[in-house]
TORKOL-4160 file (C-alpha; in steps of 0.2 Angstrom, whole numbers, padded with zeros to 4 digits, m for minus):
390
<pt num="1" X="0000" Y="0000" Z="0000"/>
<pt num="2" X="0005" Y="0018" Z="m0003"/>
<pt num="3" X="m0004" Y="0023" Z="0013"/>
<pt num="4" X="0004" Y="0017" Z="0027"/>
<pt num="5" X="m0011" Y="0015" Z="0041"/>
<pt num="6" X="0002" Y="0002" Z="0052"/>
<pt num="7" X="0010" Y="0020" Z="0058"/>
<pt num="8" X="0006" Y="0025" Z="0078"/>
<pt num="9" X="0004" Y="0042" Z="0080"/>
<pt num="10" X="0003" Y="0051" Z="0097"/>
<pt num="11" X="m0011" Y="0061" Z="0099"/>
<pt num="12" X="m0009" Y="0064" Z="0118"/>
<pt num="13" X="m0008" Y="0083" Z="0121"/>
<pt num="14" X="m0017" Y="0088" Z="0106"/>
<pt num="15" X="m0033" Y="0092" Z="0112"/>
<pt num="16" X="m0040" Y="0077" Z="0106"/>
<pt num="17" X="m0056" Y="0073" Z="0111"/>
<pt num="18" X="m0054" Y="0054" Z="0111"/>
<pt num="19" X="m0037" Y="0053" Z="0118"/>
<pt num="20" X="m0037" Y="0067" Z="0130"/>
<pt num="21" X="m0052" Y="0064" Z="0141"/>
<pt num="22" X="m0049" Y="0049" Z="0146"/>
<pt num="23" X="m0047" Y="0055" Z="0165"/>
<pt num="24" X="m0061" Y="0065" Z="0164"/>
<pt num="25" X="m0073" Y="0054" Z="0156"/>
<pt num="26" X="m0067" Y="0034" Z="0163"/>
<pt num="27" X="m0057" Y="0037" Z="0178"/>
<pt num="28" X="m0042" Y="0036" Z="0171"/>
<pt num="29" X="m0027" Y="0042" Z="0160"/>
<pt num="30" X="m0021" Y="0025" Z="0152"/>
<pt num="31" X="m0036" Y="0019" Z="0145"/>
<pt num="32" X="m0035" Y="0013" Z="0126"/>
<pt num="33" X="m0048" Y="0023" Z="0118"/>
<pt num="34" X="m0058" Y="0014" Z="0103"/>
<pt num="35" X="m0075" Y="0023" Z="0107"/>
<pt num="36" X="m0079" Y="0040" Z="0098"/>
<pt num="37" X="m0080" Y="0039" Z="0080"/>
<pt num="38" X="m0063" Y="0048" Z="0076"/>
<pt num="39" X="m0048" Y="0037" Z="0066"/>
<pt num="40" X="m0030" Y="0037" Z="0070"/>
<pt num="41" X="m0025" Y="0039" Z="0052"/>
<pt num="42" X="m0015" Y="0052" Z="0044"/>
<pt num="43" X="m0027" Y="0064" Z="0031"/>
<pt num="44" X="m0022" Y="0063" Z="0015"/>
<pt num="45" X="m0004" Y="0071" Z="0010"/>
<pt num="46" X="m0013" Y="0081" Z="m0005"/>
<pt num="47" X="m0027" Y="0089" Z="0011"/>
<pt num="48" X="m0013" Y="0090" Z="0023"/>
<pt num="49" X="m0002" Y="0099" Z="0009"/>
<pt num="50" X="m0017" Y="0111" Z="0005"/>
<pt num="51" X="m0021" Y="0116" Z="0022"/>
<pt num="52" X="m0002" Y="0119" Z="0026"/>
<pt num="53" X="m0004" Y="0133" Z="0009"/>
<pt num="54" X="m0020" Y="0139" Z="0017"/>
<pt num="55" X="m0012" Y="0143" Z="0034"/>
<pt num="56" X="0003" Y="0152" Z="0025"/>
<pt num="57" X="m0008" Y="0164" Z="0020"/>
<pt num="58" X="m0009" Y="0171" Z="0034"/>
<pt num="59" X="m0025" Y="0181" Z="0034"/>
<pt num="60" X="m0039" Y="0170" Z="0039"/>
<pt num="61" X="m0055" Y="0181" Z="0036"/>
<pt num="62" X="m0074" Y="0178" Z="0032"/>
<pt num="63" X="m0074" Y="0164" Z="0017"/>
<pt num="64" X="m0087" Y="0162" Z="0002"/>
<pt num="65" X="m0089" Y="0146" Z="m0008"/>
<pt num="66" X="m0078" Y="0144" Z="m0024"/>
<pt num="67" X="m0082" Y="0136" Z="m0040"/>
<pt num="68" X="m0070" Y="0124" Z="m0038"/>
<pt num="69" X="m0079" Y="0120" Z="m0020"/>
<pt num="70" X="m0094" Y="0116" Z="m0026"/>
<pt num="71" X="m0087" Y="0106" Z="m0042"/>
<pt num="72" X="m0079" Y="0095" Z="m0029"/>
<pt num="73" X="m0094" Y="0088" Z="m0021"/>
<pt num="74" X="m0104" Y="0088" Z="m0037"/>
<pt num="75" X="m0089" Y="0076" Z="m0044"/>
<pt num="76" X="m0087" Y="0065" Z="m0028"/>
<pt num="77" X="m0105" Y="0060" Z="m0028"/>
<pt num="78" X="m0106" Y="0058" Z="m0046"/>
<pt num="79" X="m0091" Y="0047" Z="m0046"/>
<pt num="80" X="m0092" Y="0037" Z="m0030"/>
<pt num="81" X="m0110" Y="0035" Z="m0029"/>
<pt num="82" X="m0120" Y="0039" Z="m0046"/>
<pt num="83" X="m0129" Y="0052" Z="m0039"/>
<pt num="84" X="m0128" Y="0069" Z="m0050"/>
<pt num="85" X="m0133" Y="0084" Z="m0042"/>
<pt num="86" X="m0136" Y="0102" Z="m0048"/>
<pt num="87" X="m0126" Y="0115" Z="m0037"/>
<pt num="88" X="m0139" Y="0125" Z="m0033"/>
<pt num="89" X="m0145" Y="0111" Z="m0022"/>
<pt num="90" X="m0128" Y="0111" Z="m0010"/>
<pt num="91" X="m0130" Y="0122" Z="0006"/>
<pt num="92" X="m0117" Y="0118" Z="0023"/>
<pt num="93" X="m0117" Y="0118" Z="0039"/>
<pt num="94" X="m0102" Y="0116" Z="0056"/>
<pt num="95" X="m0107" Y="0097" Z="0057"/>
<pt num="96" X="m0119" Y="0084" Z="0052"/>
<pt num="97" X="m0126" Y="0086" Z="0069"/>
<pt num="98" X="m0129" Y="0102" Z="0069"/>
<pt num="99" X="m0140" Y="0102" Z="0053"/>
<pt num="100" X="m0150" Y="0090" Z="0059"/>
<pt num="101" X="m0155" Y="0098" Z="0073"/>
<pt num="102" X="m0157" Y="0117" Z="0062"/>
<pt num="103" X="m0169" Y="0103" Z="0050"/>
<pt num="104" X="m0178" Y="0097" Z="0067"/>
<pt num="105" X="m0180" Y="0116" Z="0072"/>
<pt num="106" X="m0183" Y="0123" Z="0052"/>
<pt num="107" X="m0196" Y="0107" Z="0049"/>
<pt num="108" X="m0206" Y="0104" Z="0065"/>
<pt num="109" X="m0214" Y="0110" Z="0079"/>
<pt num="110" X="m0212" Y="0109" Z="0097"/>
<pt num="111" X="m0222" Y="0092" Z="0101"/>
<pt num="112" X="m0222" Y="0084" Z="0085"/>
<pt num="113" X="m0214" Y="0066" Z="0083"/>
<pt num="114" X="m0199" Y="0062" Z="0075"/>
<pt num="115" X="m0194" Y="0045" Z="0070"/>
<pt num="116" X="m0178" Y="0037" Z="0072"/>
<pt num="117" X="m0170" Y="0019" Z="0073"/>
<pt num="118" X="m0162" Y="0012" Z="0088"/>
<pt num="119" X="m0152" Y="0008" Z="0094"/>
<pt num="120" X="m0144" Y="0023" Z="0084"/>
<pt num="121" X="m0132" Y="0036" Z="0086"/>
<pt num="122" X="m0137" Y="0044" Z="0104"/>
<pt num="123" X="m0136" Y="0064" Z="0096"/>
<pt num="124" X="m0151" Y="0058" Z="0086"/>
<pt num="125" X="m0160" Y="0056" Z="0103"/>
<pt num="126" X="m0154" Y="0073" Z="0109"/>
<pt num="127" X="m0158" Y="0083" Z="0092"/>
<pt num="128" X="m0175" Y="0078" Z="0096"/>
<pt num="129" X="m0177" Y="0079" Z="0114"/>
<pt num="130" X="m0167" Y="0095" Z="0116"/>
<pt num="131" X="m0177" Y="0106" Z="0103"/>
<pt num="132" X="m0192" Y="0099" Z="0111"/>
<pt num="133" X="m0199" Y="0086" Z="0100"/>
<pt num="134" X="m0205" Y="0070" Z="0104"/>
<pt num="135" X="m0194" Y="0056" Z="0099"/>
<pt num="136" X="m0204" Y="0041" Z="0091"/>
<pt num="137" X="m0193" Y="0026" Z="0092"/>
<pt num="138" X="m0196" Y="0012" Z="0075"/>
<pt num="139" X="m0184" Y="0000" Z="0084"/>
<pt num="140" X="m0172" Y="m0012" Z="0070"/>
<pt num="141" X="m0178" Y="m0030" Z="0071"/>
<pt num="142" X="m0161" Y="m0041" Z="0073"/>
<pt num="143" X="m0161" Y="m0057" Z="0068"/>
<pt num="144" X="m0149" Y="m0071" Z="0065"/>
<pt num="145" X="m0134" Y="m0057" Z="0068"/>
<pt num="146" X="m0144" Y="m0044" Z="0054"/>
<pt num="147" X="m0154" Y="m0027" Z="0058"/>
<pt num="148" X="m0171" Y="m0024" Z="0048"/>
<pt num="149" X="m0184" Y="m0011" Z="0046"/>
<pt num="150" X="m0200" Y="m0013" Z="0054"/>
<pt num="151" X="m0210" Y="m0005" Z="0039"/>
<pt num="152" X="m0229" Y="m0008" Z="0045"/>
<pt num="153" X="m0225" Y="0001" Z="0062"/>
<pt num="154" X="m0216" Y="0014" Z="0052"/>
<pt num="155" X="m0232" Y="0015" Z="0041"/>
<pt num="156" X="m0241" Y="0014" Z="0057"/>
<pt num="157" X="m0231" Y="0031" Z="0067"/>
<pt num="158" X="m0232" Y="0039" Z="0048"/>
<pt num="159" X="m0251" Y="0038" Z="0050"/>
<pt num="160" X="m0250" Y="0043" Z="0068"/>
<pt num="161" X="m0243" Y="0062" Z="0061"/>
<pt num="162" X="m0224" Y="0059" Z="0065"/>
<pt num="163" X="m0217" Y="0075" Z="0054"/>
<pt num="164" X="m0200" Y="0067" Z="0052"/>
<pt num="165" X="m0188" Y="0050" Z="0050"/>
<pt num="166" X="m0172" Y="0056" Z="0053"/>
<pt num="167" X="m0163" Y="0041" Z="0043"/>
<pt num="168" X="m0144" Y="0034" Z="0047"/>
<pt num="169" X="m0141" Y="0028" Z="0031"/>
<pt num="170" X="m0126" Y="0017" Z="0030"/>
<pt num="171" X="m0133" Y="0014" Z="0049"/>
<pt num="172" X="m0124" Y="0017" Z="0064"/>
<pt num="173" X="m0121" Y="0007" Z="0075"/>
<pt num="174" X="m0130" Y="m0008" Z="0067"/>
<pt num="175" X="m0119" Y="m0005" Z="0051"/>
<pt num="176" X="m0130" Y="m0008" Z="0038"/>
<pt num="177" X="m0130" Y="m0001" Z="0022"/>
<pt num="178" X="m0146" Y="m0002" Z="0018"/>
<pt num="179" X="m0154" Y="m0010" Z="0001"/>
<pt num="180" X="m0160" Y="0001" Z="m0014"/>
<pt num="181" X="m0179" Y="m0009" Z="m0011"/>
<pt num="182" X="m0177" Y="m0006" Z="0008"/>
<pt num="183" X="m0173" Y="0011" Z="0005"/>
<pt num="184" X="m0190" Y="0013" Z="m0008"/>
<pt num="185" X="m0200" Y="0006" Z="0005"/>
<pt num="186" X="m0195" Y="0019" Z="0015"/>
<pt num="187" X="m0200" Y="0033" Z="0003"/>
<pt num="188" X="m0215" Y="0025" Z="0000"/>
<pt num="189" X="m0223" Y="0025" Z="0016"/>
<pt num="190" X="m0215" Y="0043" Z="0020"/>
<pt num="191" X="m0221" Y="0049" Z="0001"/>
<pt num="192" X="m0238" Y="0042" Z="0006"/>
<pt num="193" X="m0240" Y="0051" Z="0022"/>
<pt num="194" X="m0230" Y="0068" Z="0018"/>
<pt num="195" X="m0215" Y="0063" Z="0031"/>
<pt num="196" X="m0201" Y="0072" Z="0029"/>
<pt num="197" X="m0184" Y="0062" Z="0028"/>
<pt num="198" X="m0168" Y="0068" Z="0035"/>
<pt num="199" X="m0153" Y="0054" Z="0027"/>
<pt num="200" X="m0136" Y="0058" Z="0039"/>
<pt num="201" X="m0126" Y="0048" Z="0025"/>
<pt num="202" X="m0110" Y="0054" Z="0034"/>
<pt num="203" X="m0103" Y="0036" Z="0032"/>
<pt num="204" X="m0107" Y="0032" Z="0015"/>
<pt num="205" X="m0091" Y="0030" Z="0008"/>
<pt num="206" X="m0085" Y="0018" Z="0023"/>
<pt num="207" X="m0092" Y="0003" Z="0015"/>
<pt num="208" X="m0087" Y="m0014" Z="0013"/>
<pt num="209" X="m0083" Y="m0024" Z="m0002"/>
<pt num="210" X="m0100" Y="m0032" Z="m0009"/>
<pt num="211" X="m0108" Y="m0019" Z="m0003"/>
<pt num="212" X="m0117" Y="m0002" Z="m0011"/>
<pt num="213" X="m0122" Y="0014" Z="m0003"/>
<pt num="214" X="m0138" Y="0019" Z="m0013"/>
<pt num="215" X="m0140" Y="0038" Z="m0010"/>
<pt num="216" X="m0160" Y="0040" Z="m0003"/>
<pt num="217" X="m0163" Y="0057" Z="m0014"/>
<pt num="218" X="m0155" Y="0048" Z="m0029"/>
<pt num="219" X="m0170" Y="0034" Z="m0031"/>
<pt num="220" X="m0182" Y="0046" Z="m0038"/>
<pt num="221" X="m0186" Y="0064" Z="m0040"/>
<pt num="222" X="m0202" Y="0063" Z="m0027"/>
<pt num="223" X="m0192" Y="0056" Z="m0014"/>
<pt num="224" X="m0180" Y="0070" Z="m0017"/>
<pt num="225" X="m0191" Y="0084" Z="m0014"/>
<pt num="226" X="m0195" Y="0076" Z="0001"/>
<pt num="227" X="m0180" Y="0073" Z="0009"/>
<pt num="228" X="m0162" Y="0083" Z="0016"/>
<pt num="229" X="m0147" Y="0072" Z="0014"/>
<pt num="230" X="m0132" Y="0077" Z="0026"/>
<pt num="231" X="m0114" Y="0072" Z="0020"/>
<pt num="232" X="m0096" Y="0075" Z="0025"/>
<pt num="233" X="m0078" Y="0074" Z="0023"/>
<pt num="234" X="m0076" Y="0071" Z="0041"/>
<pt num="235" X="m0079" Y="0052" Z="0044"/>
<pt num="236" X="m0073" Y="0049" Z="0025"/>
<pt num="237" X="m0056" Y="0056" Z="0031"/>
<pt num="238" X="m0057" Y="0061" Z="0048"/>
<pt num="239" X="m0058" Y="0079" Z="0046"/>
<pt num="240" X="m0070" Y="0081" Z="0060"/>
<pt num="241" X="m0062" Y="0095" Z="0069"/>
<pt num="242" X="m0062" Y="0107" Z="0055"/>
<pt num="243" X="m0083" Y="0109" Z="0058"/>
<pt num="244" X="m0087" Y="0108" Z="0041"/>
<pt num="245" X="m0103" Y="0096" Z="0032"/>
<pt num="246" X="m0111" Y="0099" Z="0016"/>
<pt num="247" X="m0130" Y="0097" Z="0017"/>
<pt num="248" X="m0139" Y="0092" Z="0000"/>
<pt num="249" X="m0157" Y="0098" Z="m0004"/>
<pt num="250" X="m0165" Y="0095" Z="m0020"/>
<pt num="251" X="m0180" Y="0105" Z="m0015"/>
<pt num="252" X="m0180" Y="0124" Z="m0019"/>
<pt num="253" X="m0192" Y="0128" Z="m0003"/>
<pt num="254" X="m0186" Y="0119" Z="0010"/>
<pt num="255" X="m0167" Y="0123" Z="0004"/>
<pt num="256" X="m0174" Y="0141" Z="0005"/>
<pt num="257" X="m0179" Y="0138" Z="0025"/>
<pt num="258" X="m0164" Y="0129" Z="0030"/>
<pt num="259" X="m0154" Y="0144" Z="0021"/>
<pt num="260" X="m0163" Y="0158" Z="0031"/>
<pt num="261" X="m0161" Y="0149" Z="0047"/>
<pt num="262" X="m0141" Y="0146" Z="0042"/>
<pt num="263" X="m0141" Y="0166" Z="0041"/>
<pt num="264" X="m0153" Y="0168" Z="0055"/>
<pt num="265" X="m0138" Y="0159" Z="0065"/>
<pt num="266" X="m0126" Y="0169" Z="0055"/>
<pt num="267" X="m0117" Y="0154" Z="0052"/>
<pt num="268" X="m0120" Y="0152" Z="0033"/>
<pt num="269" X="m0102" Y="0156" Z="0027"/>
<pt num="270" X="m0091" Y="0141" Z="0025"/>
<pt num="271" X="m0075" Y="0137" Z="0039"/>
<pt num="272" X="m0059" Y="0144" Z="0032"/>
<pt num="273" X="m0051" Y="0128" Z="0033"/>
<pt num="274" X="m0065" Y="0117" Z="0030"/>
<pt num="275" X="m0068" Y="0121" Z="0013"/>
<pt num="276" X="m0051" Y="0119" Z="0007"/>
<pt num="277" X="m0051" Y="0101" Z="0015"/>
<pt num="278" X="m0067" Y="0098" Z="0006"/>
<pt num="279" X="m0063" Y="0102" Z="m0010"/>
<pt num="280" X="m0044" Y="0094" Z="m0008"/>
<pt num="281" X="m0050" Y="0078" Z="m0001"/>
<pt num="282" X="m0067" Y="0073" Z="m0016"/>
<pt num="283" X="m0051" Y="0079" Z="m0027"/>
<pt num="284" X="m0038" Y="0072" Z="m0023"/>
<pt num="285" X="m0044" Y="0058" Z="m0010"/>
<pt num="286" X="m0051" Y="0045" Z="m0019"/>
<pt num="287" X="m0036" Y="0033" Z="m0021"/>
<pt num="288" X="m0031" Y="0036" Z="m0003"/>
<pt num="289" X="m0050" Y="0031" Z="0004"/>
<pt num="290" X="m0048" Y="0013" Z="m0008"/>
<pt num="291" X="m0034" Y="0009" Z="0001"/>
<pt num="292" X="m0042" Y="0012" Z="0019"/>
<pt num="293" X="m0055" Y="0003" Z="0012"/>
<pt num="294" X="m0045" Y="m0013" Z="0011"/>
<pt num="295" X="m0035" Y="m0009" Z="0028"/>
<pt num="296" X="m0052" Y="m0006" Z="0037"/>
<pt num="297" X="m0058" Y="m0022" Z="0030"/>
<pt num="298" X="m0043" Y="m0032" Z="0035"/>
<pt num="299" X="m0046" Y="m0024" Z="0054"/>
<pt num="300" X="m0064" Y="m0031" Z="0052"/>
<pt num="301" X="m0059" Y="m0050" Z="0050"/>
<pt num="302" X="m0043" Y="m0050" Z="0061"/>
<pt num="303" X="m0059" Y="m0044" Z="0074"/>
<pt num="304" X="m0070" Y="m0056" Z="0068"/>
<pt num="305" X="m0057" Y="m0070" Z="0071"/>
<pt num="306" X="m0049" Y="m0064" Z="0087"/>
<pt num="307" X="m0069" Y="m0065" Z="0095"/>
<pt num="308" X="m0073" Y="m0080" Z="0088"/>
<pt num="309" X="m0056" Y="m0089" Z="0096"/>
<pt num="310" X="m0056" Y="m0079" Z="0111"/>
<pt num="311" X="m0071" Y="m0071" Z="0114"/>
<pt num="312" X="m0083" Y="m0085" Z="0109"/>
<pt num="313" X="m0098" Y="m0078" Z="0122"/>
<pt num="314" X="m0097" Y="m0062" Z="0110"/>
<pt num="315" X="m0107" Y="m0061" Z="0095"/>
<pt num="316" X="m0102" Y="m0049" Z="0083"/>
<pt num="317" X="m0116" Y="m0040" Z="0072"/>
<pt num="318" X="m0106" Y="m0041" Z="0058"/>
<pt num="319" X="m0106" Y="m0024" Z="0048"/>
<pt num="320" X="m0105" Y="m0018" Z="0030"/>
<pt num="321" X="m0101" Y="m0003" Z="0032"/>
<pt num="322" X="m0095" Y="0012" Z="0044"/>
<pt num="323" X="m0078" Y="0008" Z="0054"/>
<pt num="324" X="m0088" Y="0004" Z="0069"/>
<pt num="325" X="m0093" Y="m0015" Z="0076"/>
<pt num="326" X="m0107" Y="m0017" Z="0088"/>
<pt num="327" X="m0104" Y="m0031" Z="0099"/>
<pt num="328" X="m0118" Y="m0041" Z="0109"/>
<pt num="329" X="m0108" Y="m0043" Z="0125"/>
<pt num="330" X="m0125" Y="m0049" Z="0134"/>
<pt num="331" X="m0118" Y="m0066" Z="0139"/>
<pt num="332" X="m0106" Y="m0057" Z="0149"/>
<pt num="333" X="m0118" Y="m0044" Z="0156"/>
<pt num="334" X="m0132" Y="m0035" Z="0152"/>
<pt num="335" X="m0131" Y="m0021" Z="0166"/>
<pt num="336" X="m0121" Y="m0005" Z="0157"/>
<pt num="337" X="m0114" Y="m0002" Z="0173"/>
<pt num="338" X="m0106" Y="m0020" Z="0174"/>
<pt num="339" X="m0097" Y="m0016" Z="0157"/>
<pt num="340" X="m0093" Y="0001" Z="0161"/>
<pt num="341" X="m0082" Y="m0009" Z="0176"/>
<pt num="342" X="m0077" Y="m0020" Z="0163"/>
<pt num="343" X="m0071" Y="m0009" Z="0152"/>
<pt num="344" X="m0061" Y="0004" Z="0160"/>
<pt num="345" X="m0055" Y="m0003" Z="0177"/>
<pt num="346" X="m0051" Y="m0022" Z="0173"/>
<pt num="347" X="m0047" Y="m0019" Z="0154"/>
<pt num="348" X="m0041" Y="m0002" Z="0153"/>
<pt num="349" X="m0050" Y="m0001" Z="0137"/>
<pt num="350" X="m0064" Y="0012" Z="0130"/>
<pt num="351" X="m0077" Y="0004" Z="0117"/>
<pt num="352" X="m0094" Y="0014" Z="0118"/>
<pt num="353" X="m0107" Y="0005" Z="0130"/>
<pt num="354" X="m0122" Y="0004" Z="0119"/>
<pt num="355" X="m0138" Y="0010" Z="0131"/>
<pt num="356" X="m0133" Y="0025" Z="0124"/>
<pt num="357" X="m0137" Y="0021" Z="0107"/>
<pt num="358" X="m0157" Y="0018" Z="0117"/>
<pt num="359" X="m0164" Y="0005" Z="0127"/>
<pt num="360" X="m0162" Y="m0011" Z="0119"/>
<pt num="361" X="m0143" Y="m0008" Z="0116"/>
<pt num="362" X="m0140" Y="m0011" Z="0135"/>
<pt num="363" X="m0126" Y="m0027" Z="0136"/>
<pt num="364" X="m0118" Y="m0020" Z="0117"/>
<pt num="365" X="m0103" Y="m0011" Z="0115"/>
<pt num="366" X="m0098" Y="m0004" Z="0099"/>
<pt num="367" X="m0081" Y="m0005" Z="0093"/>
<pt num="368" X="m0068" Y="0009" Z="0082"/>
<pt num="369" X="m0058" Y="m0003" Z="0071"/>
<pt num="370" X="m0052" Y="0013" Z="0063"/>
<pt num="371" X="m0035" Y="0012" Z="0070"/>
<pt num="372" X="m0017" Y="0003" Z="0067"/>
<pt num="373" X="m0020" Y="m0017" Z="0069"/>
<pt num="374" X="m0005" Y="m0016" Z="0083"/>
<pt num="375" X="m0018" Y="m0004" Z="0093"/>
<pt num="376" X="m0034" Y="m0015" Z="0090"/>
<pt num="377" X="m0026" Y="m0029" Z="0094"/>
<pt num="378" X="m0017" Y="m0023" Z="0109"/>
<pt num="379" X="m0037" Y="m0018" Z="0116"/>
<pt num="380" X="m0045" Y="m0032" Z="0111"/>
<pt num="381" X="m0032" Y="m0045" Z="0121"/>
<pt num="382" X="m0034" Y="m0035" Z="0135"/>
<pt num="383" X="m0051" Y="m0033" Z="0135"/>
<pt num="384" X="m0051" Y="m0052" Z="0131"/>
<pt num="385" X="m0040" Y="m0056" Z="0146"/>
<pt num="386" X="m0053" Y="m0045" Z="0159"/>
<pt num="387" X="m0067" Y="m0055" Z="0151"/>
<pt num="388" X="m0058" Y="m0072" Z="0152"/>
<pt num="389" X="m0053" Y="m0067" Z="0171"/>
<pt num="390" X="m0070" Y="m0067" Z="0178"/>
């Protein structure tokens, strides 16, 4: 490989959120920190070189969108995932999570029921709660180690008058990458009942191999002017800190609302840095991202195997896609609290404990496998080893 993702870097003293909180948020310094979504991979040399020129500027003032901005993105979703937009349709925002809680606040109204899909990824549950909606849950139905939709009960609340679906589409933390028929379902029920779909497709290009990320707003043009689809550099090339997403809306008055709400905020112009990572990383980044691709897959399996040899009370939820493996640990407890104890003072490790992701994820723990091998594997033996010990 060109790419070499075997390389340990020290994030300590960086500010880094996942590697230097560990005090504050396990107890302890030395934890081995395989929780928040955040690679230890080096960007890619072109991003890295561009920012570097950015910097040398010097002068770090208010920045507009450039053409070659906006033909970035047009050309990465194009190539990577067949979906050809039109420019006009490309607003921003600081973070995916931020537009989805401006699209819970532009969309709906204090009360109204929003529809998501736990377990899921816990800010979903806050977007909702904290701008005063009601969160209505269509729970995944696992079986045989694979996550589905529960369409009639999503029909059911679509009836009911939820307002929104906010959709994690690849999913995370069950890691699926939903079906192009799955997906028309979808749109068909929330077509039929006017519910308004909100796609966080942040993870869309960390799929694995015989797998396909099908775009929601690229199956037809109906399901398009009925939906907002959230995307991002920062998962794709871990370029989170820079606070920059790209939000996609086909639809001329709901892409007028979000916009004035973006100004309302006065947070409508794009992150000086942000943009140039943006546009360097959909130009430059695709052979990079094939490459992690493969390491990311080889991470996948060497878990897989290291679980079913030494971990056999686990069973994996096997993913295909994100860089993230939700674990059912229920053999070993079901009590978050007995994991938390687990994790950070037997193991020394950090995955996240998954009652977070809602209810039924009580006794899972999802796992980062976006990290050297030498790393994973050094967290998985000892997390194996506290396991084994009791």
């Amino acid at each position: 490989m060109k790419h070499d993702f075997d390389k340990i870097i020290d994030r300590t003293n960086t500010a880094s959120y996942k590697w230097d909180q560990s005090e504050k948020l396990f107890g302890r310094s030395d934890i081995l920190p395989l929780w928040v979504a955040d690679m230890d991979f080096e960007a890619p040399k072109e991003v890295v070189d561009a920012i570097t020129r950015r910097a040398e500027q010097g002068i770090y003032g208010y920045t507009v969108r450039t053409q070659a901005f906006y033909d970035a993105i047009i050309g990465w979703l194009s190539r990577r995932h067949g979906w050809n937009i039109e420019q006009e349709w490309i607003s921003s925002s600081p973070g995916v999570v931020p537009a989805l809680s401006l699209m819970v606040q532009a969309f709906t109204e204090p009360g109204d029921g929003i529809i998501l899909q736990s377990p899921v990824y816990y800010p979903f549950y806050d977007v909702i709660k904290m701008n005063g909606r009601t969160v209505v849950d269509n729970p995944l139905i696992l079986e045989n180690g694979h996550y589905s939709i529960d369409f009639d009960l999503l029909e059911q609340q679509a009836k009911n008058g939820a307002k929104m679906l906010l959709l994690c589409s690849p999913h995370n933390p069950g890691g699926r990458v939903w079906k192009r028929e799955e997906l028309e379902r979808i749109g068909e029920i929330c077509a039929q009942y006017n519910l308004l779909v909100v796609a966080d497709e942040i993870h869309h290009d960390l799929v694995f191999s015989g797998h396909k990320h099908v775009p929601y707003a690229s199956l037809s043009e109906t399901f398009a002017q009925h939906s907002l689809t959230c995307v991002a550099t920062s998962k794709t090339f871990n370029l989170a800190g820079l606070q920059a997403a790209s939000v996609i809306i086909p639809n001329e008055g709901l892409r007028r609302k979000y916009n004035a709400l973006l100004k309302t905020l006065s947070i409508h112009m794009e992150s000086y840095f942000g943009l140039t990572a943006i546009e360097a990383s959909y130009t430059h980044g695709d052979e990079w991202l094939d490459q992690l691709l493969v390491y990311l897959e080889g991470n996948l399996n060497f878990l897989l195997e290291f679980v079913e040899k030494n971990l056999p009370q686990v069973k994996v939820i096997k993913p295909e896609g994100t860089y993230l493996v939700w674990m059912d640990c229920t053999a070993i407890s079901n009590k978050p609290l007995e994991l938390k104890e687990l994790m950070f003072n037997k193991a020394g490790v950090a995955f996240s404990e998954g009652s977070v992701f809602g209810g039924q994820g009580a006794g899972y723990l999802r796992v980062n496998i976006a990290c050297p091998r030498s790393i994973l594997t050094k967290a998985l033996e000892k997390f194996a080893l506290a396991v084994n010990s009791i």
